[in-house]
PDBQT receptor file of N, H, CA, C and O in Angstrom, charges set to zero:
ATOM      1  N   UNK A   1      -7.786  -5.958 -13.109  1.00  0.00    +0.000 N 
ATOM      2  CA  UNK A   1      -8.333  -4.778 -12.499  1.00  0.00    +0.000 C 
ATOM      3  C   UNK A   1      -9.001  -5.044 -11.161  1.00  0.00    +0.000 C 
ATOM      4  O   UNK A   1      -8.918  -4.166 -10.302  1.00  0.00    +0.000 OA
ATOM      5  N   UNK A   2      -9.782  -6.387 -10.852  1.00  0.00    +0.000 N 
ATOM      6  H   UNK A   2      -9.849  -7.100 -11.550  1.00  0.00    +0.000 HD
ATOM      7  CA  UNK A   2     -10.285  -6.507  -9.801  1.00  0.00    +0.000 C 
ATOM      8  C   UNK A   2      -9.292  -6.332  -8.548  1.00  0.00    +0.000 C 
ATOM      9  O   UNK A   2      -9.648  -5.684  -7.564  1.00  0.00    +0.000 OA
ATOM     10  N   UNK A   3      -8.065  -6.924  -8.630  1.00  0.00    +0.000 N 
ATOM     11  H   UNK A   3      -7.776  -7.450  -9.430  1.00  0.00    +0.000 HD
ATOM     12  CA  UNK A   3      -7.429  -7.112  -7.464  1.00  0.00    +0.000 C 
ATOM     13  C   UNK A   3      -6.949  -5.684  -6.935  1.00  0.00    +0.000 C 
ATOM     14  O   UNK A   3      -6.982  -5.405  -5.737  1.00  0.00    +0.000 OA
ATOM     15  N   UNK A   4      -6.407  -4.613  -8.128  1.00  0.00    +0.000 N 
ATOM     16  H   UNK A   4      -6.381  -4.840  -9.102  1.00  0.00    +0.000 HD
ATOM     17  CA  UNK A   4      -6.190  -3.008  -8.053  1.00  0.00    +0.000 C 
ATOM     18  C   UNK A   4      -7.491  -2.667  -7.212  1.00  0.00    +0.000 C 
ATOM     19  O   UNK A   4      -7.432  -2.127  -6.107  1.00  0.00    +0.000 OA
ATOM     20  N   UNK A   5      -8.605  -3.013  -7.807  1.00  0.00    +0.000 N 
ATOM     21  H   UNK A   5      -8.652  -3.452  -8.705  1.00  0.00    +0.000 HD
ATOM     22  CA  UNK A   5      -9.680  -2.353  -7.491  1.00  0.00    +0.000 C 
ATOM     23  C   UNK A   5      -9.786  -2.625  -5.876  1.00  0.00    +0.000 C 
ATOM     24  O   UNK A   5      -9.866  -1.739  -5.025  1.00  0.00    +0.000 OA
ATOM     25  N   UNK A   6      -9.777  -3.401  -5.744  1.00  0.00    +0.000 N 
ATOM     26  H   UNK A   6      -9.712  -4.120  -6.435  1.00  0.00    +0.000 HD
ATOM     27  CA  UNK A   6      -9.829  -3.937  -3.743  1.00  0.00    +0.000 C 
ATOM     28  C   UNK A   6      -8.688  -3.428  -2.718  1.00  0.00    +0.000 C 
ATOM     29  O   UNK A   6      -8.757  -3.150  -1.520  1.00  0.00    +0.000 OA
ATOM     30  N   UNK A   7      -7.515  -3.407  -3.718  1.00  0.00    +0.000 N 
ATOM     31  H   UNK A   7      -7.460  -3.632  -4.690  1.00  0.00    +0.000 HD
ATOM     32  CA  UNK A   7      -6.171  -2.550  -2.609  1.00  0.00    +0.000 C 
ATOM     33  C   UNK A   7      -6.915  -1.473  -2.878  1.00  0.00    +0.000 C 
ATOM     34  O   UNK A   7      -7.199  -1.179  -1.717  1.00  0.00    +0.000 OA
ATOM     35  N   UNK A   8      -7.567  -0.478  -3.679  1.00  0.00    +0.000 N 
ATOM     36  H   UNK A   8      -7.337  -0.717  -4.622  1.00  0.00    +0.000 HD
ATOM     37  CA  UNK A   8      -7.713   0.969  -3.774  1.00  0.00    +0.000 C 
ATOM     38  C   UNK A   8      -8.636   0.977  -2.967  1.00  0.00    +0.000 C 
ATOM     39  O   UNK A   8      -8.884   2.010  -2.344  1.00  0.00    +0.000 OA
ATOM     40  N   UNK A   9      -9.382  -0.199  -2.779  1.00  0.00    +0.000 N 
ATOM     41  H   UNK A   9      -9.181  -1.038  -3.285  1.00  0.00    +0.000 HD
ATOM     42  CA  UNK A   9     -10.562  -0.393  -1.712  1.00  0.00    +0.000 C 
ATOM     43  C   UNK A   9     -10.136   0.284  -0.306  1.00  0.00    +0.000 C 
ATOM     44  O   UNK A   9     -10.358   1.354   0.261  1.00  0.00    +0.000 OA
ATOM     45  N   UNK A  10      -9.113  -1.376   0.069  1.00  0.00    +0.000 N 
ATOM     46  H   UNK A  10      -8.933  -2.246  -0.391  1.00  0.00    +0.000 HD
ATOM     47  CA  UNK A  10      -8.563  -1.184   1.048  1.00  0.00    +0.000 C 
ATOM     48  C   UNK A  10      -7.567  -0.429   1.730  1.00  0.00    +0.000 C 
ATOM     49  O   UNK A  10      -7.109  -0.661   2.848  1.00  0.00    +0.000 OA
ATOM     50  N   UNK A  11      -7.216   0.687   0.790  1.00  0.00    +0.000 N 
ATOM     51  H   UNK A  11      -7.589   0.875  -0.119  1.00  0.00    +0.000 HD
ATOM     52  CA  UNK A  11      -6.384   1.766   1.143  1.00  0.00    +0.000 C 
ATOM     53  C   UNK A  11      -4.741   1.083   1.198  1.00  0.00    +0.000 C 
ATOM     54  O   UNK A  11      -3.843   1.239   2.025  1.00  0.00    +0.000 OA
ATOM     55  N   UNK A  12      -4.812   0.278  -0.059  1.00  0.00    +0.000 N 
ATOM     56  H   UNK A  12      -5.542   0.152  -0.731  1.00  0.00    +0.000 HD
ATOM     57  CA  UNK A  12      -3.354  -0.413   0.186  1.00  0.00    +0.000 C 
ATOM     58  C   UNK A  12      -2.392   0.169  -0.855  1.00  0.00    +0.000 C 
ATOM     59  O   UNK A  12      -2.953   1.161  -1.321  1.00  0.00    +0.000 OA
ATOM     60  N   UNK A  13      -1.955   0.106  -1.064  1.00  0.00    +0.000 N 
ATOM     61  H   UNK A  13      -1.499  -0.699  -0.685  1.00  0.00    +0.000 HD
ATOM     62  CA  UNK A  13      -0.635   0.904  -2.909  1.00  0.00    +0.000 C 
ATOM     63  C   UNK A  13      -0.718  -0.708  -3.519  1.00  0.00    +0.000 C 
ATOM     64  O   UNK A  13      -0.689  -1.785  -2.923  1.00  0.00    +0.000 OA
ATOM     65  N   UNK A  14      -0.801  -0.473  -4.555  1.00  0.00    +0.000 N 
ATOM     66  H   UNK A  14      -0.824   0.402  -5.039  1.00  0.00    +0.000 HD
ATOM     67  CA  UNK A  14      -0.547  -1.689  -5.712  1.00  0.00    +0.000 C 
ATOM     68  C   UNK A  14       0.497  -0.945  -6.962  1.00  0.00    +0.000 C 
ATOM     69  O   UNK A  14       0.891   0.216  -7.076  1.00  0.00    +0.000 OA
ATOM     70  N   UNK A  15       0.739  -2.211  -7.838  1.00  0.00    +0.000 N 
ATOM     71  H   UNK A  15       0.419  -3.154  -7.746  1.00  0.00    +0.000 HD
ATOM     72  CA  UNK A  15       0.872  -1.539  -9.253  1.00  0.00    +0.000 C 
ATOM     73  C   UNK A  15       0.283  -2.539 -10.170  1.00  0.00    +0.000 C 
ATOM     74  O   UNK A  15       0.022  -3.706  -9.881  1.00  0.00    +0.000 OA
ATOM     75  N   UNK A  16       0.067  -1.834 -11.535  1.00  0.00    +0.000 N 
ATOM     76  H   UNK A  16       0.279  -0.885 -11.770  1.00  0.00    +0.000 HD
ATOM     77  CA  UNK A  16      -0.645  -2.683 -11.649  1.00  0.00    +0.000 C 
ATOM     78  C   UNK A  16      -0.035  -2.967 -13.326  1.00  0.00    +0.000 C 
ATOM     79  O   UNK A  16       0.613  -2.122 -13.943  1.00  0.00    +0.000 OA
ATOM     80  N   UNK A  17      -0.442  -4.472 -13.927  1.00  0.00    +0.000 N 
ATOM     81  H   UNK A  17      -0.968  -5.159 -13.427  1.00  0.00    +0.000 HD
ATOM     82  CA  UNK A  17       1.106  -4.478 -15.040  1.00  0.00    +0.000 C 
ATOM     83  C   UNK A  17      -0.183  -5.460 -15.913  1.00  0.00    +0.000 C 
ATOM     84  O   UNK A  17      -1.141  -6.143 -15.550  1.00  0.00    +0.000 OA
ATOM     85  N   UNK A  18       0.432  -5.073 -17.234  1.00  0.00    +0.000 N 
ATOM     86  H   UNK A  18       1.210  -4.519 -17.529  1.00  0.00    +0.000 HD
ATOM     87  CA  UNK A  18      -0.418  -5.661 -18.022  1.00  0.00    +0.000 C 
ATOM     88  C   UNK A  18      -0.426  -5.517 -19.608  1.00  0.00    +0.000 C 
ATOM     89  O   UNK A  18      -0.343  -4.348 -19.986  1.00  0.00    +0.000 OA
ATOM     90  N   UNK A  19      -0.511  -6.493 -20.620  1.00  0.00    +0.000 N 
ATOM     91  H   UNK A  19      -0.578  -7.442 -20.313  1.00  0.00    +0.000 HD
ATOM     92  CA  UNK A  19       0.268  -6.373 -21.800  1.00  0.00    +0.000 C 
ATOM     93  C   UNK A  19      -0.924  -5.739 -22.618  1.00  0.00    +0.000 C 
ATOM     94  O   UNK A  19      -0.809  -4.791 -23.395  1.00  0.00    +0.000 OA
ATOM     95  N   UNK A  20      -1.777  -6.236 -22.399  1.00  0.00    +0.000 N 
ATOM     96  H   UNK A  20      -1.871  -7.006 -21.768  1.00  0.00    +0.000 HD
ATOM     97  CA  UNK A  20      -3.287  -5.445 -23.611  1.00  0.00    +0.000 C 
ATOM     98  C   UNK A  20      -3.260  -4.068 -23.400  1.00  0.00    +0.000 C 
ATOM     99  O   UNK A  20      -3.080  -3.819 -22.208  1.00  0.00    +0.000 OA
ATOM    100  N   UNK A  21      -3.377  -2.996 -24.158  1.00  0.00    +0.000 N 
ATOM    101  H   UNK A  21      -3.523  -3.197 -25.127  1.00  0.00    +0.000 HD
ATOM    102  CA  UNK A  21      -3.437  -1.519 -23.837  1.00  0.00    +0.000 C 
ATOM    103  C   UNK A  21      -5.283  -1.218 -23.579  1.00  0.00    +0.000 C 
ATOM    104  O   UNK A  21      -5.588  -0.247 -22.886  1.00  0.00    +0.000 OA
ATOM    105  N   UNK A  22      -6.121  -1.879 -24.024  1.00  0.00    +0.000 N 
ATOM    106  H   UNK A  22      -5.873  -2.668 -24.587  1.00  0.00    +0.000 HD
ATOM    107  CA  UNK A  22      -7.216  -1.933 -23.978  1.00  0.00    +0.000 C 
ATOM    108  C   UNK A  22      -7.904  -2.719 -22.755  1.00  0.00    +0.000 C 
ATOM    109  O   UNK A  22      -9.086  -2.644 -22.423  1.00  0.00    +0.000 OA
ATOM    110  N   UNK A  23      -6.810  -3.550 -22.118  1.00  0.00    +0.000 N 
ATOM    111  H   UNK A  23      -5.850  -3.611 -22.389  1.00  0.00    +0.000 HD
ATOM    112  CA  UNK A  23      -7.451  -4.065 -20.489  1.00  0.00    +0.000 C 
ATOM    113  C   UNK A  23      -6.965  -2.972 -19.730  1.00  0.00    +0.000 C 
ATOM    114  O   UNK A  23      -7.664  -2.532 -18.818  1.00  0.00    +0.000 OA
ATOM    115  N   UNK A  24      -5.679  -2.394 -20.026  1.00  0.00    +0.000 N 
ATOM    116  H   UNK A  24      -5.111  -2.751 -20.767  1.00  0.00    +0.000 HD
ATOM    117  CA  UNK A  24      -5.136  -1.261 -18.995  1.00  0.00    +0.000 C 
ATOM    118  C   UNK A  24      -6.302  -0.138 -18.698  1.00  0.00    +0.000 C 
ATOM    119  O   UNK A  24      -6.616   0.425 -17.650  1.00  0.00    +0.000 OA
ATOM    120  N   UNK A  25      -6.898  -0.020 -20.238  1.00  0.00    +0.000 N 
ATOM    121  H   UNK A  25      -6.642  -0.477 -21.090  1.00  0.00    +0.000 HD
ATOM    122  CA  UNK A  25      -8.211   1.012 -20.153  1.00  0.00    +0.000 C 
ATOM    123  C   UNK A  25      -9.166   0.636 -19.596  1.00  0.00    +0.000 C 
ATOM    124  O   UNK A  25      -9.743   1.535 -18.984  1.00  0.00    +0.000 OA
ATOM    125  N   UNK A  26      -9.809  -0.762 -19.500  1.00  0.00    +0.000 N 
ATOM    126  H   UNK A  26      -9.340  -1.492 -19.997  1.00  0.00    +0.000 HD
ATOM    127  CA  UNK A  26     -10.856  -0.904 -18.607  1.00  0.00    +0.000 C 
ATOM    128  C   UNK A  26     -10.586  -0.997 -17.210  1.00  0.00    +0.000 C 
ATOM    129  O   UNK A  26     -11.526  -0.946 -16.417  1.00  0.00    +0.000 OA
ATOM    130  N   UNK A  27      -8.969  -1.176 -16.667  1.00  0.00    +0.000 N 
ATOM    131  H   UNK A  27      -8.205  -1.217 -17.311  1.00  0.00    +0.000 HD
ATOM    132  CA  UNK A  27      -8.846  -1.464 -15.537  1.00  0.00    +0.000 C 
ATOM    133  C   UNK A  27      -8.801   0.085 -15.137  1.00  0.00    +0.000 C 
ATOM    134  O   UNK A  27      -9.255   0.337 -14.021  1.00  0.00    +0.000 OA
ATOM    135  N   UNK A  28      -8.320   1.151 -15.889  1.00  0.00    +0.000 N 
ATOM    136  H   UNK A  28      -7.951   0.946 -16.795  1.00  0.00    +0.000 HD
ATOM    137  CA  UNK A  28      -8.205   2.390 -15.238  1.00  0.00    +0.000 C 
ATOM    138  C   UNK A  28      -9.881   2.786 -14.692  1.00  0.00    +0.000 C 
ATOM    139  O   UNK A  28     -10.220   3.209 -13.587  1.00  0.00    +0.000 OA
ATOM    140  N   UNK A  29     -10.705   2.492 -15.845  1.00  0.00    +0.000 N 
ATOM    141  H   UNK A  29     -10.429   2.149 -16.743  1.00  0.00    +0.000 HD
ATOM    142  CA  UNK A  29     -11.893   2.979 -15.651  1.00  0.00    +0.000 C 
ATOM    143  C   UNK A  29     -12.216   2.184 -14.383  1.00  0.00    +0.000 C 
ATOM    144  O   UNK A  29     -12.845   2.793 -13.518  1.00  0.00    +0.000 OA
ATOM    145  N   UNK A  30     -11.969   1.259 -14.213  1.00  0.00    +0.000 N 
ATOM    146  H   UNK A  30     -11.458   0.765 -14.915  1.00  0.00    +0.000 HD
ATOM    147  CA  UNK A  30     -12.635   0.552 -12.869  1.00  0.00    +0.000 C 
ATOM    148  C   UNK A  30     -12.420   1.103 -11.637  1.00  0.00    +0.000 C 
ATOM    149  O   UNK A  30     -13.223   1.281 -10.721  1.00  0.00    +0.000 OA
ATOM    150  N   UNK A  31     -10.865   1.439 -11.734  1.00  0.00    +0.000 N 
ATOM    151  H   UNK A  31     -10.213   1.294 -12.479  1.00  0.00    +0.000 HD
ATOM    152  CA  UNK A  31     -10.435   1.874 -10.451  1.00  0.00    +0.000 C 
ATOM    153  C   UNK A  31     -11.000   3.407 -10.453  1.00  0.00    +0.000 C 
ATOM    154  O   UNK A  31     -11.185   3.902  -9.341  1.00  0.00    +0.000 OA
ATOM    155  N   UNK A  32     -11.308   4.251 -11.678  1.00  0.00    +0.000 N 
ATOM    156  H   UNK A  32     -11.157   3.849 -12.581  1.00  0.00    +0.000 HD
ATOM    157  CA  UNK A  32     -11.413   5.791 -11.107  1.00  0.00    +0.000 C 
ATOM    158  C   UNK A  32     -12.485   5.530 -10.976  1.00  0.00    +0.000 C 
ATOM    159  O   UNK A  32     -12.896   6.676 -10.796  1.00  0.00    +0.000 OA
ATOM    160  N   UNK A  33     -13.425   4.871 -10.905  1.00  0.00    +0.000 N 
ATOM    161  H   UNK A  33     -13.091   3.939 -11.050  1.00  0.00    +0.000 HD
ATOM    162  CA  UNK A  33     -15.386   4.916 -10.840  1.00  0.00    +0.000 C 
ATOM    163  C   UNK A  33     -14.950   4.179  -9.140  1.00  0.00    +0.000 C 
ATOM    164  O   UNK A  33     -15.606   4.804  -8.307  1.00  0.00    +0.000 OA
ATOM    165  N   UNK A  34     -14.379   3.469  -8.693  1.00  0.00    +0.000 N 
ATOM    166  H   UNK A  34     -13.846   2.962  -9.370  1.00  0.00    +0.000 HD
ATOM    167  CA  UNK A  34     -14.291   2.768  -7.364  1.00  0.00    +0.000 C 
ATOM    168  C   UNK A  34     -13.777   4.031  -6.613  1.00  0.00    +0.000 C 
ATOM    169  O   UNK A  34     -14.376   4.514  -5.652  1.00  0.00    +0.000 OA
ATOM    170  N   UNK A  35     -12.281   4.671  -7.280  1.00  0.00    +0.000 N 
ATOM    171  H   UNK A  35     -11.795   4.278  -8.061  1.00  0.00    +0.000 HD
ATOM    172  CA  UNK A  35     -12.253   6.028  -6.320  1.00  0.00    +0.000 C 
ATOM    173  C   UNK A  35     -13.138   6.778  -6.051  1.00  0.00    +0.000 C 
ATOM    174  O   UNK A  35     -13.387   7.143  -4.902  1.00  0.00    +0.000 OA
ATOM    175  N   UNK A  36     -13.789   7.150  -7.118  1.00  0.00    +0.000 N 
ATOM    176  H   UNK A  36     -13.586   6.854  -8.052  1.00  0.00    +0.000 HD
ATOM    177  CA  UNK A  36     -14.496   8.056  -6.550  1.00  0.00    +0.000 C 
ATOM    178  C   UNK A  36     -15.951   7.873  -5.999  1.00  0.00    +0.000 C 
ATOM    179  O   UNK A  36     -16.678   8.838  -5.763  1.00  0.00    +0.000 OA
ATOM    180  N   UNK A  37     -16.333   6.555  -5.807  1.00  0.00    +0.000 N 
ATOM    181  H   UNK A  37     -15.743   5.771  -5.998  1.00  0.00    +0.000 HD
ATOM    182  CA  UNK A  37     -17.475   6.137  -4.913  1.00  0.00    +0.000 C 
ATOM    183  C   UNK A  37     -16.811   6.286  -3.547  1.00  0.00    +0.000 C 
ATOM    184  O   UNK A  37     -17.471   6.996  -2.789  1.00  0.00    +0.000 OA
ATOM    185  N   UNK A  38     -15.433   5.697  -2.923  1.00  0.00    +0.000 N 
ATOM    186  H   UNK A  38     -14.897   5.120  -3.539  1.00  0.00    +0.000 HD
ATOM    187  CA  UNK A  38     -14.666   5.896  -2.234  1.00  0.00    +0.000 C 
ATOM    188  C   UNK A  38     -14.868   7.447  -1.516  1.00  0.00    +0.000 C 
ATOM    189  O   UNK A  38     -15.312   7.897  -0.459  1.00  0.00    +0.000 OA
ATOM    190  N   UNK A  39     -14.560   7.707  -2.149  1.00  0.00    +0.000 N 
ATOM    191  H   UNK A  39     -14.200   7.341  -3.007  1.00  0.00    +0.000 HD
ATOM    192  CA  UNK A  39     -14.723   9.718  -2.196  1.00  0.00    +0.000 C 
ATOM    193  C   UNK A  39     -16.247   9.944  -1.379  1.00  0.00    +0.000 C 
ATOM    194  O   UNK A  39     -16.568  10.980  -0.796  1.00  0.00    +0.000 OA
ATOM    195  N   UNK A  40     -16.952   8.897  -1.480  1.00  0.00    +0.000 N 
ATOM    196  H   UNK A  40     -16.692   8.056  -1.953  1.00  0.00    +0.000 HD
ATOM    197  CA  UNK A  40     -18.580  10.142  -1.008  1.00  0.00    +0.000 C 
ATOM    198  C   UNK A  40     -18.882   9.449  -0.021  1.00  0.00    +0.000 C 
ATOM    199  O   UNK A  40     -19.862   9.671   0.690  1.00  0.00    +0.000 OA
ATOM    200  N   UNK A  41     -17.721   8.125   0.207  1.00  0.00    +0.000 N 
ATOM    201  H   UNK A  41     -16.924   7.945  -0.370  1.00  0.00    +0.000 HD
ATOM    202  CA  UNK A  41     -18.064   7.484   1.773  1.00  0.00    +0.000 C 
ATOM    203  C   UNK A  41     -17.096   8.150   2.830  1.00  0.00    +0.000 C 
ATOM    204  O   UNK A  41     -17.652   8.276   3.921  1.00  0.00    +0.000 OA
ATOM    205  N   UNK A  42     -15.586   8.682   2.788  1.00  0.00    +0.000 N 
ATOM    206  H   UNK A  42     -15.135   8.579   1.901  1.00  0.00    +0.000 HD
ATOM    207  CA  UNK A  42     -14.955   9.079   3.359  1.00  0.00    +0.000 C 
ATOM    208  C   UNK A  42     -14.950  10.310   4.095  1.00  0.00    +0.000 C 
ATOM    209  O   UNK A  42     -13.978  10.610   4.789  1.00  0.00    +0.000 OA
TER     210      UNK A  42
């Protein structure tokens, strides 16, 4: 999730791949709490 989290940073496209269904969930949560901090600087 970290590395998603820094392209979403940096305004780059990723994808993002991963076998645990339960890391996919913490990585989603990471990235929508980073979007939308994103959101109140833009």
């Amino acid at each position: 999730g970290t590395t998603l989290k820094m392209a979403e940073k940096l305004n780059r496209r990723w994808i993002g791949i991963e076998i645990s269904e339960a890391y996919c969930k913490i990585a989603k949560e990471r990235i929508k709490k980073e979007t939308q901090q994103l959101k109140l600087f833009r």
